[in-house]
N, C-alpha and C positions, 0 to 999 in steps of 0.2 A: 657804477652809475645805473644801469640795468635794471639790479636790485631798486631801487626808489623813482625808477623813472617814472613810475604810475602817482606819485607823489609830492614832486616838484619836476619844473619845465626842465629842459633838455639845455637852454642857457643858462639857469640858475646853476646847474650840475658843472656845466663845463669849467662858470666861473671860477666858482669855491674847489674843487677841485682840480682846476688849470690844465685844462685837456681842451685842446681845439674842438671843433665842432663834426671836422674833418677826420681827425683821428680817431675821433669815437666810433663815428660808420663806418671808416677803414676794420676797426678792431671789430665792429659787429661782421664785418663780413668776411672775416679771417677765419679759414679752419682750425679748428681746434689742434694744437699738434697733439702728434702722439702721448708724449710725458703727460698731461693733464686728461687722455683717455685713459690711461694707465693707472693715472691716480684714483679716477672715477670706478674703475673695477677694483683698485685695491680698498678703497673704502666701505663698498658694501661687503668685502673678507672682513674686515676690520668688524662694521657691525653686527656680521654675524659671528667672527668670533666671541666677541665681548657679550653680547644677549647671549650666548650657549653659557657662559661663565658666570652667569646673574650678575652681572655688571662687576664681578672681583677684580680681572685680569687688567693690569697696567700694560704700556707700553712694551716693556721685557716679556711679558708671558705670550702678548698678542704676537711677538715676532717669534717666539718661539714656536705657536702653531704655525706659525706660515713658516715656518721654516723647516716642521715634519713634512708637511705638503708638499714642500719643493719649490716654496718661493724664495726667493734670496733676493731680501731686502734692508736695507738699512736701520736701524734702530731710531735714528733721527725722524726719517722719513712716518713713521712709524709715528712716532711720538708728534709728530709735525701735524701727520692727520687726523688723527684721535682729538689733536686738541681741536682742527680744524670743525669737528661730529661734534665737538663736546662730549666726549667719552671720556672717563678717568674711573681709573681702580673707586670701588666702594672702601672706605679704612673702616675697619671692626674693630672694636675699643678693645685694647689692650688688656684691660681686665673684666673678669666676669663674675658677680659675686656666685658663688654654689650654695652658702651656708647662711642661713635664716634662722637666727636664734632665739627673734623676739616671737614666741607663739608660748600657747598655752596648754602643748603636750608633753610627755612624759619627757623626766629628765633625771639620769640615770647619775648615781654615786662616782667619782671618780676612781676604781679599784685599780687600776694600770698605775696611776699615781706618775707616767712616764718612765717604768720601769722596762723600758724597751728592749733591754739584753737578758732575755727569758732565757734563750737557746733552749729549751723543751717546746717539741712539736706538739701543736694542739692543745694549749694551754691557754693562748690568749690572739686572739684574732682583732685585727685594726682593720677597719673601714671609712672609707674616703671618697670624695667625688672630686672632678678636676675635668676639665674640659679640654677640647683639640681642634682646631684650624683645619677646615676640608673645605674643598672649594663648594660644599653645599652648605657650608654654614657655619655652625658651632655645637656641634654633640655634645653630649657629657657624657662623661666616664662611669663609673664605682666600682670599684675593684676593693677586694676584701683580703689581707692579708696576714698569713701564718707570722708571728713577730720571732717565732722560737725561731722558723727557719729561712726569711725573709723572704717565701716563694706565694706569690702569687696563687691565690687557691679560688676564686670566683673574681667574676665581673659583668659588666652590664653597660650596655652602651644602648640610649637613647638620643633623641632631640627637646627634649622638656626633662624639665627636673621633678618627674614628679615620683612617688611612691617606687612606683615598680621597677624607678633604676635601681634603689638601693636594693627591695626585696630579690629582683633579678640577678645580684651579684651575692648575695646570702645565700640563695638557694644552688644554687652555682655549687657556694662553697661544702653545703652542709650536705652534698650529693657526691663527693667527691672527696669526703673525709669521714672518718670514723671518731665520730664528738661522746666526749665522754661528759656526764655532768657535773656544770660546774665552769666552762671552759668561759674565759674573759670575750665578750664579745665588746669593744671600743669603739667611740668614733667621738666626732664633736658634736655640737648640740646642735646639731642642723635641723630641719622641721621633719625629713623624710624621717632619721634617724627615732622621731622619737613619735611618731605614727603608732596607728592602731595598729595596721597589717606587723610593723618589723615588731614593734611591743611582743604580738601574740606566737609569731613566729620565735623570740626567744626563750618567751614561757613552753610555747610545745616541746620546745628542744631542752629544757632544762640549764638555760644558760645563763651567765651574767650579765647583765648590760653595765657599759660604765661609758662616760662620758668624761669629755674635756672640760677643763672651767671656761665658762663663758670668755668668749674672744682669745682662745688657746684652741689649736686646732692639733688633732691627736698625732701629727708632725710625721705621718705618712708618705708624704713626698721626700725626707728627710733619708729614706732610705734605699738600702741598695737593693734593687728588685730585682729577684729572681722569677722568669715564668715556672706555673706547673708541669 
């Protein structure tokens, strides 16, 4: 009643809502108890948990801070007052496209053919991008790998998808291996992939480019990763 008292009379309130006129001043002149001061300090926890989280963290994770803190409180209560702020987890769309195929750069021969059981090191090298869930966001990945011995030999981790994730996990790799020429460098027809920067970087190195058939991705996740 409180809330809209500045908005309709103090009888229209009582009727529609069926509260004496008497109870109402009783209750305005009622101390607050404790539990509802309680609640008013745990709320402002609550929104500043959730603002440090850029709005990620749901009920479950909010009680988990307070619970490194040394609050022990209920998960209900928790969820009770979040809804009370209007506070709820942000949802990040479950998928992210990485690979942009419709462009008008270089787009290399299929030579892998998906001949993925090389077992000779440094013969033919797969590169891929793929993304990861952190409570700052969604990074992406590129990570470039040995097929002969499925170990992981460069990677790159940004927040955009642009150029310098993949050349950042190339140069990784070609810093870190002894490339003889000739060696398969793979991926799918992604837009980084077929850039000027990686283009020239595997003319320097003497390499082959080869790529996926459009909407065939060079099936990198498919495998069992070793690190370097």
């Amino acid at each position: 009643m409180w809330d809209h008292a500045h908005e309709y009379s103090l009888a229209a309130l009582s009727r529609v809502l069926r509260v004496t006129r008497q109870g109402y001043h009783a209750w305005r002149r009622r101390e607050r108890s404790a539990r509802a001061c309680a609640n008013d300090a745990l709320r402002v926890e609550i929104r500043a948990i959730h603002a440090a989280s850029r709005g990620s963290y749901g009920c479950r994770r909010v009680r988990a801070v307070l619970e490194r803190q040394g609050r022990r409180v209920g998960k209900k209560r928790v969820a009770r007052l979040m809804s009370q702020e209007g506070l709820r987890a942000k949802r990040s769309p479950r998928f992210r496209v990485t690979t942009d195929s419709r462009h008008t750069r270089v787009v290399h021969d299929n030579l892998l053919a998906r001949d993925f059981a090389v077992g000779i090191p440094n013969r033919a090298w797969a590169g891929d991008i793929t993304y990861l869930w952190t409570a700052e966001g969604w990074p992406y990945l590129a990570v470039v790998l040995d097929i002969g011995t499925r170990r992981v030999i460069g990677w790159s981790f940004r927040t955009t998808l642009e150029t310098e994730l993949v050349t950042g996990a190339l140069e990784m790799a070609l810093g870190t291996r002894s490339v003889k020429e000739g060696l398969i460098c793979h991926s799918d027809r992604g837009s980084q992939y077929g850039s000027d920067d990686v283009t020239a970087m595997i003319a320097r190195f003497h390499l082959r480019g080869s790529m996926s058939r459009k909407g065939n991705c060079c099936g990198l996740v498919l495998f069992s990763l070793t690190p370097c």
